[in-house]
DODREN-552970 format. One record per residue: residue in one letter; x, y, z of N, C-alpha, C, CB in turn. Coordinates in nm, 2 decimals. Glycine has a CB too. Layout:
residues N
res,n.X,n.Y,n.Z,ca.X,ca.Y,ca.Z,c.X,c.Y,c.Z,cb.X,cb.Y,cb.Z
A,X,Y,Z,X,Y,Z,X,Y,Z,X,Y,Z
...
This chain:
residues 238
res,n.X,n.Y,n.Z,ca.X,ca.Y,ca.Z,c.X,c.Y,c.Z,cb.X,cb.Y,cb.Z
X,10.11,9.80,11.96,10.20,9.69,11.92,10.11,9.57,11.88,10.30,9.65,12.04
X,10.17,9.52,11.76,10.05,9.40,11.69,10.15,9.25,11.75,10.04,9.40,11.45
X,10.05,9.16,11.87,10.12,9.08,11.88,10.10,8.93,11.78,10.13,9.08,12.01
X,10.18,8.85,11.83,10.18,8.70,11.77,10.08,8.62,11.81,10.29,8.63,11.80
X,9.98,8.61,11.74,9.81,8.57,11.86,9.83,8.38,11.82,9.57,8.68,11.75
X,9.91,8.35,11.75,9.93,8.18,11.78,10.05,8.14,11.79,9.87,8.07,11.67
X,10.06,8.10,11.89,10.19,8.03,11.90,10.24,7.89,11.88,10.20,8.04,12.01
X,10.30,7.85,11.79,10.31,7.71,11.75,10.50,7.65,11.80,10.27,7.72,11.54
X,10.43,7.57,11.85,10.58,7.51,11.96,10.64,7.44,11.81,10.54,7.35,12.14
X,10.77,7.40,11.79,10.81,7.40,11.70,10.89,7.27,11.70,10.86,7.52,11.67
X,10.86,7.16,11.63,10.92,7.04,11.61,11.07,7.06,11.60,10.87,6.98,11.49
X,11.12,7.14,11.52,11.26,7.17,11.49,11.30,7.32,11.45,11.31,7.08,11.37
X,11.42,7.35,11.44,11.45,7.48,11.44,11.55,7.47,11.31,11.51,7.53,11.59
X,11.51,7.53,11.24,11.68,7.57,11.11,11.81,7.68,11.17,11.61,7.67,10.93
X,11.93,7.62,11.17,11.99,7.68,11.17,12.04,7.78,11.09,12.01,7.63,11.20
X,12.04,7.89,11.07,12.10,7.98,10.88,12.30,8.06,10.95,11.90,8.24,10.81
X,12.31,8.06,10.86,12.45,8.12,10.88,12.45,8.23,10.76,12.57,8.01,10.87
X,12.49,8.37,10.79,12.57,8.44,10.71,12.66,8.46,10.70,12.55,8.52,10.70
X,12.72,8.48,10.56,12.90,8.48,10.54,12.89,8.65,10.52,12.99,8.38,10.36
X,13.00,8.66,10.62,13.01,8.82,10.68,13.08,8.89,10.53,13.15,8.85,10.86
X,13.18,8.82,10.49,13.30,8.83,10.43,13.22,8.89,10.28,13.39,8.67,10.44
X,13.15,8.79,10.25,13.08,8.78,10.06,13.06,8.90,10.07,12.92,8.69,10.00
X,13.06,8.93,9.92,12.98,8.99,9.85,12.83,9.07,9.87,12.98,8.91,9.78
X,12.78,8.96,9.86,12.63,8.91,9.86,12.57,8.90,10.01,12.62,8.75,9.79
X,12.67,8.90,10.12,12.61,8.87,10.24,12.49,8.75,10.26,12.57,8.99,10.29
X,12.49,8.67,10.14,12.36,8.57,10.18,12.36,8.49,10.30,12.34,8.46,10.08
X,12.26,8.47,10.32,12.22,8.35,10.43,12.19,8.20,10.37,12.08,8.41,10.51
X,12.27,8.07,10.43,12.28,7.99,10.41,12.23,7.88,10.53,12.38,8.00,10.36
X,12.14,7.79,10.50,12.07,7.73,10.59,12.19,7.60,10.64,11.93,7.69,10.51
X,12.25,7.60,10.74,12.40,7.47,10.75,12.30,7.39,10.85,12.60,7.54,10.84
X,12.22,7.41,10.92,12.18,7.30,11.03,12.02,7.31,11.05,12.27,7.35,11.18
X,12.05,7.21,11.15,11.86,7.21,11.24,11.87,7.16,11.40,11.73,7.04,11.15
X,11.82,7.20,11.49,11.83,7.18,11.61,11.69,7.08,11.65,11.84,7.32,11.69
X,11.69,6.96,11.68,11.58,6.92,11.67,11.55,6.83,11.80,11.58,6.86,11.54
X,11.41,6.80,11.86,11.41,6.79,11.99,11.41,6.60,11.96,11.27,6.88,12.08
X,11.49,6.58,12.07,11.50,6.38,12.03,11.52,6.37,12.16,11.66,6.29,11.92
X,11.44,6.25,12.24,11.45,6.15,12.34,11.49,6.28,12.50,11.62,6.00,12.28
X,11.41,6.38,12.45,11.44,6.46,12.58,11.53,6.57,12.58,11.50,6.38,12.67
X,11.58,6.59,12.42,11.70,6.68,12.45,11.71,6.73,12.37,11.82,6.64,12.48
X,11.79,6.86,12.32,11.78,6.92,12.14,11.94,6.86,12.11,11.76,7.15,12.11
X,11.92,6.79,11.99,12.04,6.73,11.91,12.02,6.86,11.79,12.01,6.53,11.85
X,12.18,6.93,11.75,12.20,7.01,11.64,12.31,6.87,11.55,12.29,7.18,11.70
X,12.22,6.94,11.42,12.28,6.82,11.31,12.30,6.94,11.20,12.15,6.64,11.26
X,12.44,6.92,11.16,12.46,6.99,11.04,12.42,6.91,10.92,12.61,7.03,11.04
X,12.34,7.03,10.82,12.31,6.94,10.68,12.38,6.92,10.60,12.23,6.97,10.60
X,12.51,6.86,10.62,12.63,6.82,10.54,12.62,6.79,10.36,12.68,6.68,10.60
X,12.54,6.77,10.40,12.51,6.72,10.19,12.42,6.79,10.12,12.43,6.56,10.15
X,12.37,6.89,10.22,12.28,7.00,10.13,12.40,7.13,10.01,12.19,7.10,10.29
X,12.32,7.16,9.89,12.41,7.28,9.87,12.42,7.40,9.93,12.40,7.31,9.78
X,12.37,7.46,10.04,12.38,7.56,10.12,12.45,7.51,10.22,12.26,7.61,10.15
X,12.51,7.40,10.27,12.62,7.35,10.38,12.72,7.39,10.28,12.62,7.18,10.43
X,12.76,7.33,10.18,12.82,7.34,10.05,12.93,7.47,10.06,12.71,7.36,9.92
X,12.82,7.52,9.98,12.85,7.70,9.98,12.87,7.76,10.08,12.75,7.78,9.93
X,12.84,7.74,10.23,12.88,7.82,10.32,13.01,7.78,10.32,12.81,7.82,10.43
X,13.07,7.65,10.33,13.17,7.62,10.39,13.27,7.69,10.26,13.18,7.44,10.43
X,13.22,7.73,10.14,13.34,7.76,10.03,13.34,7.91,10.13,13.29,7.78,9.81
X,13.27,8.00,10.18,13.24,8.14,10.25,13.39,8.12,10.40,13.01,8.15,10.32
X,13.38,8.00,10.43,13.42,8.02,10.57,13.36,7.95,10.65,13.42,8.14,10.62
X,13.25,7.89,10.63,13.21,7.83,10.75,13.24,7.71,10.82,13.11,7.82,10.74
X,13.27,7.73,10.93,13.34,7.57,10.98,13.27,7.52,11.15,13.58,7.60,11.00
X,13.14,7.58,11.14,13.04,7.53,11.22,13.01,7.69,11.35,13.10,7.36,11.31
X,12.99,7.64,11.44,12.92,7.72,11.57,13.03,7.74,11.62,12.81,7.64,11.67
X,13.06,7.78,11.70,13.22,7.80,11.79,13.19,7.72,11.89,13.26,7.97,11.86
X,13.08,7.65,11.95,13.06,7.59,12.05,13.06,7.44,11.99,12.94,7.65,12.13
X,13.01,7.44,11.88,13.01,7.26,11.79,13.07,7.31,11.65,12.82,7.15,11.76
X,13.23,7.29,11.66,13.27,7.27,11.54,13.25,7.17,11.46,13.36,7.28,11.55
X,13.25,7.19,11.33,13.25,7.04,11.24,13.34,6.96,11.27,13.26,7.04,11.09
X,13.35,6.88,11.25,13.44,6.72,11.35,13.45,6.61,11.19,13.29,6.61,11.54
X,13.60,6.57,11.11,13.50,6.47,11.05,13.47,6.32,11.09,13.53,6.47,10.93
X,13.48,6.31,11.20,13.42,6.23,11.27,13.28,6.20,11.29,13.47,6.25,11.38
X,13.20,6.30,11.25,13.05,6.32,11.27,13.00,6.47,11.24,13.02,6.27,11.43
X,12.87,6.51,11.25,12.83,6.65,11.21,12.67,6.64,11.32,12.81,6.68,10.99
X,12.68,6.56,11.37,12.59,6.56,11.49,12.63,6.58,11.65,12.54,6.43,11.49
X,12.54,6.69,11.72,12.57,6.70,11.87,12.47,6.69,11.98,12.62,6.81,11.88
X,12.48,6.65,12.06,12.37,6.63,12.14,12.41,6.67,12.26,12.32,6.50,12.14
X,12.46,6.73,12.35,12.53,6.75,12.46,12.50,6.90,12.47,12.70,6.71,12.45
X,12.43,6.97,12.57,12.42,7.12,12.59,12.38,7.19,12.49,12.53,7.16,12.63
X,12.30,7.14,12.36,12.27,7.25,12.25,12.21,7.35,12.33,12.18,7.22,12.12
X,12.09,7.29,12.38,11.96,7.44,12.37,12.02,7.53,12.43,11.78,7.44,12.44
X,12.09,7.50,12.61,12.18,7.57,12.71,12.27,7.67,12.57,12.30,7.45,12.83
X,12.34,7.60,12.52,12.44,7.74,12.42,12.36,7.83,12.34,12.55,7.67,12.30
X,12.26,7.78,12.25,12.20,7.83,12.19,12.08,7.94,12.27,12.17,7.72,12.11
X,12.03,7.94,12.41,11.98,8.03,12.50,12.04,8.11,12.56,11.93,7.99,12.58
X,12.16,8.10,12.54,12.24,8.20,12.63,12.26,8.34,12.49,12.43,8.11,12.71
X,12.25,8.30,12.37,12.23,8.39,12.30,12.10,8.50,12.29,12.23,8.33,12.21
X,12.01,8.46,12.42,11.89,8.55,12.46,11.91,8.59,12.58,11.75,8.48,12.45
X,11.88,8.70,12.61,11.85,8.80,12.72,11.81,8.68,12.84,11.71,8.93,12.67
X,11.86,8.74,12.99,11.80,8.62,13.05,11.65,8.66,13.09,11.87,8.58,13.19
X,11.56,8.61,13.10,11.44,8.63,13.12,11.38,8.71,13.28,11.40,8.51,13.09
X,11.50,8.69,13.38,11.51,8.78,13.47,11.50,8.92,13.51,11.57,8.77,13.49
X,11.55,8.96,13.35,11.59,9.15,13.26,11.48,9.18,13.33,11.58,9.20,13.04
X,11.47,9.29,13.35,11.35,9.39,13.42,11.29,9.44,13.29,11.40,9.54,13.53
X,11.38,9.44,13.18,11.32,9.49,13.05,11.29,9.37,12.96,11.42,9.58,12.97
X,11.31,9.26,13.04,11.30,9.17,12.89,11.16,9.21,12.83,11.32,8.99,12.91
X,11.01,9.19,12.93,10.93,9.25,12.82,10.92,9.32,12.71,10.89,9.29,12.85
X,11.06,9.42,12.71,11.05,9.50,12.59,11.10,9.43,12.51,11.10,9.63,12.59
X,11.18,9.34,12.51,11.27,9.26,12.43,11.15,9.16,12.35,11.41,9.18,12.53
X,11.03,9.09,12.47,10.94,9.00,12.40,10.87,9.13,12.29,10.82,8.91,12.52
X,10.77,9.22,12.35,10.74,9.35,12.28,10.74,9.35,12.11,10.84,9.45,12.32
X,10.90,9.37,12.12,11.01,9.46,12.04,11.00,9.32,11.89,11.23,9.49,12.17
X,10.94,9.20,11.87,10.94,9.08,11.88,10.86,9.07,11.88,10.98,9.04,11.95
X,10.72,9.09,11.86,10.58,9.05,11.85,10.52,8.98,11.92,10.56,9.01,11.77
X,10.56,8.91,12.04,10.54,8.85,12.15,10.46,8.89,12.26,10.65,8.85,12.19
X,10.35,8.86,12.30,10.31,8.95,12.43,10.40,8.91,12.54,10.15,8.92,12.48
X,10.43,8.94,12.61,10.53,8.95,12.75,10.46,8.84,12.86,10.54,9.13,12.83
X,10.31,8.85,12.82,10.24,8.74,12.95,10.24,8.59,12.89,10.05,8.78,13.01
X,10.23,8.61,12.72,10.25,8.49,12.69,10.35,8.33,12.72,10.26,8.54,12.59
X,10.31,8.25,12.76,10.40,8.15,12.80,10.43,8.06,12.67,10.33,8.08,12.92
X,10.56,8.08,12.67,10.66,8.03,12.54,10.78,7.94,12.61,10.75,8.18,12.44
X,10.83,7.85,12.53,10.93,7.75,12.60,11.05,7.80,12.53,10.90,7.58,12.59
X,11.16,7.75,12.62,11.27,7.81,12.52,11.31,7.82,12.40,11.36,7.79,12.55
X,11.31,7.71,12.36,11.28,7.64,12.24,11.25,7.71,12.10,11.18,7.55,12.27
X,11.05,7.76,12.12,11.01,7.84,12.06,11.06,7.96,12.07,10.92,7.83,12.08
X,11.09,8.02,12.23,11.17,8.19,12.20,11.26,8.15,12.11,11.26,8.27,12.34
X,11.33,8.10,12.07,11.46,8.08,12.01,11.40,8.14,11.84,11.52,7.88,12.04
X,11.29,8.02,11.83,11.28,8.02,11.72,11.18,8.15,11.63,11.24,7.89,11.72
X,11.13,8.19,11.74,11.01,8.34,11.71,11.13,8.47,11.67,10.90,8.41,11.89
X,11.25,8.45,11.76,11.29,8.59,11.76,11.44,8.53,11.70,11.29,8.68,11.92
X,11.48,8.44,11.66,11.60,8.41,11.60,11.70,8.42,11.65,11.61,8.46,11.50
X,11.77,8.50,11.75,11.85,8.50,11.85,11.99,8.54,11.79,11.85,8.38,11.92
X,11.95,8.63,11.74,12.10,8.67,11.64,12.19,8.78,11.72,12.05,8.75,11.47
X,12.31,8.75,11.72,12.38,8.85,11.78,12.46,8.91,11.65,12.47,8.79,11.90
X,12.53,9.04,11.67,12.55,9.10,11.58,12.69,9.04,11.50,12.56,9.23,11.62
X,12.78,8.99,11.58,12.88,8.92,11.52,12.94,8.77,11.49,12.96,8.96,11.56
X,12.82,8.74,11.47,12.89,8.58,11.43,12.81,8.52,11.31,12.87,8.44,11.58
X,12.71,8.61,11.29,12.62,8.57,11.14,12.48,8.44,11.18,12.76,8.47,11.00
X,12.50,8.39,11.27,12.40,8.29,11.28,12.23,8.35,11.35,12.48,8.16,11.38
X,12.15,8.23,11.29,12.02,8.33,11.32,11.94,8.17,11.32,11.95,8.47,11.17
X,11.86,8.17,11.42,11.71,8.04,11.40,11.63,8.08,11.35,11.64,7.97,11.51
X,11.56,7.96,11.30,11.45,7.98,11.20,11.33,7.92,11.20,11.48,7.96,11.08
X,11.22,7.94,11.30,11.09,7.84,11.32,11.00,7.81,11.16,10.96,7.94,11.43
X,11.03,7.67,11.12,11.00,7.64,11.00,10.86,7.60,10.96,11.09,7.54,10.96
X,10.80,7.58,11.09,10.64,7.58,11.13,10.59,7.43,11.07,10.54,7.72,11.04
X,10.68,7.33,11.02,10.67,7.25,11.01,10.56,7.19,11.02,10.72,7.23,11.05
X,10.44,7.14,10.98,10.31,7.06,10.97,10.22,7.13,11.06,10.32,6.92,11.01
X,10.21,7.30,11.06,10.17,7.39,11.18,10.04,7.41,11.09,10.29,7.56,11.23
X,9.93,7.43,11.16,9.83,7.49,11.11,9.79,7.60,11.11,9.76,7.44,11.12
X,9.73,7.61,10.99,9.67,7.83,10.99,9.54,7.79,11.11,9.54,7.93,10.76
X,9.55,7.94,11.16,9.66,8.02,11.11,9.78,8.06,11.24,9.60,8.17,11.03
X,9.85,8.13,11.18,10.01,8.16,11.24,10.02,8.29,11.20,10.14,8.05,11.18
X,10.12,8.28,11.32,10.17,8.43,11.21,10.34,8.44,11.30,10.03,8.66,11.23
X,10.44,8.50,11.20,10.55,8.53,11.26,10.61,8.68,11.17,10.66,8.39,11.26
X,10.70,8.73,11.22,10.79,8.85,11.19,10.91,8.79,11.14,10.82,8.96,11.32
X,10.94,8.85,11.01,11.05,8.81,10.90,11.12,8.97,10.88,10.96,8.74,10.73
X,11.26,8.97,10.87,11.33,9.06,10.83,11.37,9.08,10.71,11.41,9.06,10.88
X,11.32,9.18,10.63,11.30,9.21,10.46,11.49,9.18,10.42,11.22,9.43,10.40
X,11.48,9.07,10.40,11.67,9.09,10.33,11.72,9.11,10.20,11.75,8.95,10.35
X,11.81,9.18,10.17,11.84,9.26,10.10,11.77,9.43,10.05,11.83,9.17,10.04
X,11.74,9.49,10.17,11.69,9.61,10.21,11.77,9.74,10.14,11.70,9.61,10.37
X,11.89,9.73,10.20,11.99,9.85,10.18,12.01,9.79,10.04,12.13,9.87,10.30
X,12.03,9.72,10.01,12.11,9.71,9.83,12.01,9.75,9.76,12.16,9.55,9.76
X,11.83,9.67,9.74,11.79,9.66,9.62,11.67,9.72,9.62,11.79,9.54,9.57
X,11.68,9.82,9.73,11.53,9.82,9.78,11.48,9.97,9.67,11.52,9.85,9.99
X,11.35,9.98,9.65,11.36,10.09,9.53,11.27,10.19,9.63,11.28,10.04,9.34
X,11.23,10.16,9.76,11.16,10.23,9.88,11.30,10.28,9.90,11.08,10.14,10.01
X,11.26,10.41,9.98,11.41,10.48,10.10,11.30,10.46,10.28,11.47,10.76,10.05
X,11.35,10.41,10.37,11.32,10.40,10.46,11.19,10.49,10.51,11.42,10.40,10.52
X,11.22,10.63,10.47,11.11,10.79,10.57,11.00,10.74,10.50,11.16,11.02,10.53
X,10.97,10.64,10.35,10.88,10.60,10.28,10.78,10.50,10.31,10.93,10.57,10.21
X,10.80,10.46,10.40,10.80,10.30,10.47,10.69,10.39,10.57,10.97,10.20,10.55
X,10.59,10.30,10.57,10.47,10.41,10.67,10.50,10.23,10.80,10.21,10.46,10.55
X,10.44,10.23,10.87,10.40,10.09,10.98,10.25,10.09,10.96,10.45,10.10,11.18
X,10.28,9.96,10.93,10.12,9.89,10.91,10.11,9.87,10.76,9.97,9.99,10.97
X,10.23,9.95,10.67,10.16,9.96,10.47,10.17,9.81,10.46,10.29,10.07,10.29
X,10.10,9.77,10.38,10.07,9.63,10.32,10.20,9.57,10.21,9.91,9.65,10.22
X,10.26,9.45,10.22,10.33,9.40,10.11,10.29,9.29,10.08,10.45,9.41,10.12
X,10.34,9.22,9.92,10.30,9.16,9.89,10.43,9.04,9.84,10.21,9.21,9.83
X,10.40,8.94,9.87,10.51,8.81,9.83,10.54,8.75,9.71,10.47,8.71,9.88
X,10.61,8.85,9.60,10.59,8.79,9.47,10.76,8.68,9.42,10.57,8.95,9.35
X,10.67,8.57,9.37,10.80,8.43,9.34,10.85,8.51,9.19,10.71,8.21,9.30
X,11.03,8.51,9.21,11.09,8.47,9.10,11.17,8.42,9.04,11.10,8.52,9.06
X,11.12,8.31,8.99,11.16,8.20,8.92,11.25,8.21,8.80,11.05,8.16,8.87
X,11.25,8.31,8.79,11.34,8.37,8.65,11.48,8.43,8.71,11.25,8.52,8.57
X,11.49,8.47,8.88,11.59,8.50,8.92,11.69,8.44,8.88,11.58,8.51,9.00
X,11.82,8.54,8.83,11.94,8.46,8.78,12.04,8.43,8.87,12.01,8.51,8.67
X,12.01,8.47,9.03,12.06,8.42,9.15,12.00,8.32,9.20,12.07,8.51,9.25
X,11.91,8.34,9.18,11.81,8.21,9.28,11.69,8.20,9.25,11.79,8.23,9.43
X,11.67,8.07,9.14,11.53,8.06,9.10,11.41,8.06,9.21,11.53,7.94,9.02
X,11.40,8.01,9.35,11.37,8.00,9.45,11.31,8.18,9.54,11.50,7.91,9.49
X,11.37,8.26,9.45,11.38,8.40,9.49,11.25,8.45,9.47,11.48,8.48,9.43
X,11.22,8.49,9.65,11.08,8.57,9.65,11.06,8.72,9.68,10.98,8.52,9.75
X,11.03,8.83,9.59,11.04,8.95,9.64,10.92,9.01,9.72,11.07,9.02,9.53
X,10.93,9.10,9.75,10.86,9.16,9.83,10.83,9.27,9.80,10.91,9.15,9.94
X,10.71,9.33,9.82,10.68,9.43,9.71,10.57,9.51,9.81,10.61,9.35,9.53
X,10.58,9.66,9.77,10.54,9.76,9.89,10.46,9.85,9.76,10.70,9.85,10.01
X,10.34,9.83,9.69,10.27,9.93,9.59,10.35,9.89,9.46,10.27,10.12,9.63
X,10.38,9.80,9.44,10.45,9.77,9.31,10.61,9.80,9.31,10.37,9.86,9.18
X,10.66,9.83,9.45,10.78,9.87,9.43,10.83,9.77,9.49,10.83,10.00,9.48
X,11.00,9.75,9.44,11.06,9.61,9.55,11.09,9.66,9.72,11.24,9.54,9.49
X,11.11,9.57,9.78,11.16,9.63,9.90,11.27,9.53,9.90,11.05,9.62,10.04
X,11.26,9.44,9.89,11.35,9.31,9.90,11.32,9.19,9.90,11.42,9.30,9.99
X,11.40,9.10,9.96,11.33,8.92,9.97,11.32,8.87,10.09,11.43,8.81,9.90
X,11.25,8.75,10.09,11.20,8.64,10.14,11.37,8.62,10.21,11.13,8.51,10.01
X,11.39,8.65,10.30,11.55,8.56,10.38,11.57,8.43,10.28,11.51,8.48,10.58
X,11.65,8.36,10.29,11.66,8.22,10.25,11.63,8.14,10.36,11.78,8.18,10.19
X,11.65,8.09,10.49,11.61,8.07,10.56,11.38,8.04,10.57,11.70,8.16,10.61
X,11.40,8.14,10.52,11.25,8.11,10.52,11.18,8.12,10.34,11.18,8.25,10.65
X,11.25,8.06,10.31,11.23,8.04,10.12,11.09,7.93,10.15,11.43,7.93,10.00
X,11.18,7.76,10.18,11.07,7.64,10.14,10.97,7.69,10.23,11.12,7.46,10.17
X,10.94,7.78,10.35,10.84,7.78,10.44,10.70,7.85,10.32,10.88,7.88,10.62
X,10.76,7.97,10.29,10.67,8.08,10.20,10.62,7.97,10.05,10.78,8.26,10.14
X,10.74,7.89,10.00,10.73,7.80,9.88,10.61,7.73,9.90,10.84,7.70,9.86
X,10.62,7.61,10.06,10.53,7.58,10.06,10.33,7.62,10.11,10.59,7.51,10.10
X,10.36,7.68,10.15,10.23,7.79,10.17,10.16,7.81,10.02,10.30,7.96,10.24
X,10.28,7.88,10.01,10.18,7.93,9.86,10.15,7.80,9.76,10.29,8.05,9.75
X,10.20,7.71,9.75,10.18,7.64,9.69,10.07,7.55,9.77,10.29,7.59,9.65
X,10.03,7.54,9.86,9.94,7.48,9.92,9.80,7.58,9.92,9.99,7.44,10.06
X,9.82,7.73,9.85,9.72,7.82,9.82,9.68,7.86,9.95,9.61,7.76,9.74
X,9.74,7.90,10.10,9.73,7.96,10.19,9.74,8.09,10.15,9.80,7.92,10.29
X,9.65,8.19,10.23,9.66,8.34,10.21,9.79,8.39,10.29,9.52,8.42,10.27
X,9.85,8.44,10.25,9.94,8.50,10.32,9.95,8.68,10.35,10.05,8.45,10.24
X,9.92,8.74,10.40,9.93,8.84,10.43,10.03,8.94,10.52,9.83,8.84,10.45
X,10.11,9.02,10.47,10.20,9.10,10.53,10.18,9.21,10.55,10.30,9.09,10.47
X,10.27,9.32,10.65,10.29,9.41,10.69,10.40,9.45,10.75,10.21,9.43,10.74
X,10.41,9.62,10.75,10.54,9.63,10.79,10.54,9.68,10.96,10.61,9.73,10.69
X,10.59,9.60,11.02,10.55,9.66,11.15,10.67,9.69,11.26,10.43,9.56,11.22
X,10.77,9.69,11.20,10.93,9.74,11.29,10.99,9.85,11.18,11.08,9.58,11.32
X,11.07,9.92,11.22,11.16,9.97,11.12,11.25,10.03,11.23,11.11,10.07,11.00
X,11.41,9.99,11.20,11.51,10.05,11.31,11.62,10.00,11.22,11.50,9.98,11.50
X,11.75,9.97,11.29,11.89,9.98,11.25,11.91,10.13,11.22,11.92,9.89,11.11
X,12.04,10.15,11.16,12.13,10.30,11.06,12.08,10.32,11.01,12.25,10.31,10.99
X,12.14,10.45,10.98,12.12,10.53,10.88,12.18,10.40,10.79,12.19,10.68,10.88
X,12.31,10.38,10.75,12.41,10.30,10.68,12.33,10.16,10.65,12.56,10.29,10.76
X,12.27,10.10,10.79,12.23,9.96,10.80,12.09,9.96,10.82,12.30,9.89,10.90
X,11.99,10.00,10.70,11.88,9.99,10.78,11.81,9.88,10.77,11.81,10.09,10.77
X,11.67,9.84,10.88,11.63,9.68,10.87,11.47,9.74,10.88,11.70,9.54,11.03
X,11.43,9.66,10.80,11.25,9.64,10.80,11.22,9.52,10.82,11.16,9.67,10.66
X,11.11,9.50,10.91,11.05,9.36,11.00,10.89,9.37,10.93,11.05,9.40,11.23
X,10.86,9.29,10.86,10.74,9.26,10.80,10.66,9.13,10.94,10.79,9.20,10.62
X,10.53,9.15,10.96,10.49,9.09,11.05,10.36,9.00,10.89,10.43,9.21,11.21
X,10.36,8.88,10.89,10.36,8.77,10.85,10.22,8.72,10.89,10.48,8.71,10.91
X,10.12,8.70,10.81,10.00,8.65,10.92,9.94,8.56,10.83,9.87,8.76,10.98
X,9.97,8.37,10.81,9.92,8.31,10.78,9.76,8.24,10.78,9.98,8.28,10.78
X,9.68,8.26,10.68,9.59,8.23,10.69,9.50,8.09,10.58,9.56,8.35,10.71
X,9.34,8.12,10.62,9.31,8.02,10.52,9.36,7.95,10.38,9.21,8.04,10.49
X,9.31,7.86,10.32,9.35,7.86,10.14,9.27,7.97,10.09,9.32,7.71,10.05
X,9.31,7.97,9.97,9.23,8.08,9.90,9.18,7.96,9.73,9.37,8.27,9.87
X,9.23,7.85,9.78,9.18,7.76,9.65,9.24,7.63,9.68,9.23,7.82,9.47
């Protein structure tokens, strides 16, 4: 198992939401959980166009902090709600759960960061965190889930070796999303960059960091299947 050899504690967390319902199943970035005066305050990005567009999907916040229009800020018990979406750390198995997660199990991580390494997604409500690494220095590395897999992928899963090499190609030309990065396994697609983690790869590359990938999970269905690319930022290359 290849673990996560730097750990970077994380100024803030993005919140992403998927709309179960679409089409498209995209992921839309509606919030940030961010640490203030002792405590994590969740602030929805109300004026962003991905708040926008989720809310045309259905979205009308967290079940625990609905939108209010009274305000789109909370401060009262986030991280507590947002941890109970993880395993308790008591589990006799949770090691496998850090493991499973790129995590070494002895490693010491604050909740905060678990949150944000392993995203804390449960299968039915669409929401997922996102460690944005924010002013983090190389190198780093984290595990990203190849999205859009089952639709566009020109690989079939038994193809997919652990450990083959991929590469992070921008397209700008996308007529969904100029912002759209594919992901590419020997010249073939596999899929994209999450949106959730679009500006993190944008800015990297644009700052000329090496970025190097691999594939190092493969599980879900037959019907649903998921590839986990393990992520290893490094020097500039110019």
């Amino acid at each position: 198992m290849r673990y996560i050899e730097h750990l970077i504690e994380p100024v803030r967390l993005l919140l992403s939401w998927q709309a179960q319902e679409s089409k498209d199943r995209s992921r839309y970035v509606v919030g940030e959980l961010v640490r203030k005066e002792g405590k994590v305050v969740l602030n929805y990005l109300n004026d962003t166009e991905d708040f926008e567009r989720a809310c045309q999907h259905g979205f009308s916040g967290h079940p625990a902090f609905r939108i209010k229009e009274e305000g789109t800020t909370y401060d009262d018990k986030v991280l507590e709600a947002f941890v109970r979406r993880l395993p308790p750390r008591s589990r006799s198995d949770f090691y496998r759960y850090m493991e499973m997660r790129g995590l070494n199990p002895d490693a010491e991580i604050s909740d905060f960061a678990l949150l944000g390494y392993v995203g804390a997604r449960l299968p039915d409500d669409g929401f997922e965190l996102v460690h944005p690494f924010d002013n983090a220095m190389q190198p780093f590395e984290f595990i990203t889930e190849v999205a859009g897999f089952r639709h566009g992928s020109e690989v079939v899963p038994d193809d997919i070796a652990i450990d083959a090499p991929v590469q992070f190609v921008p397209e700008p030309d996308n007529g969904y999303d100029s912002q759209a990065i594919r992901i590419e396994m020997g010249g073939r697609k596999l899929g994209y960059v999450d949106r959730g983690r679009l500006s993190l790869f944008h800015r990297l590359l644009h700052a000329g960091y090496s970025i190097a990938g691999s594939v190092v999970r493969k599980n879900g269905t037959a019907d649903r299947p998921l590839i986990y690319i393990f992520t290893a930022v490094g020097a500039k290359t110019h």
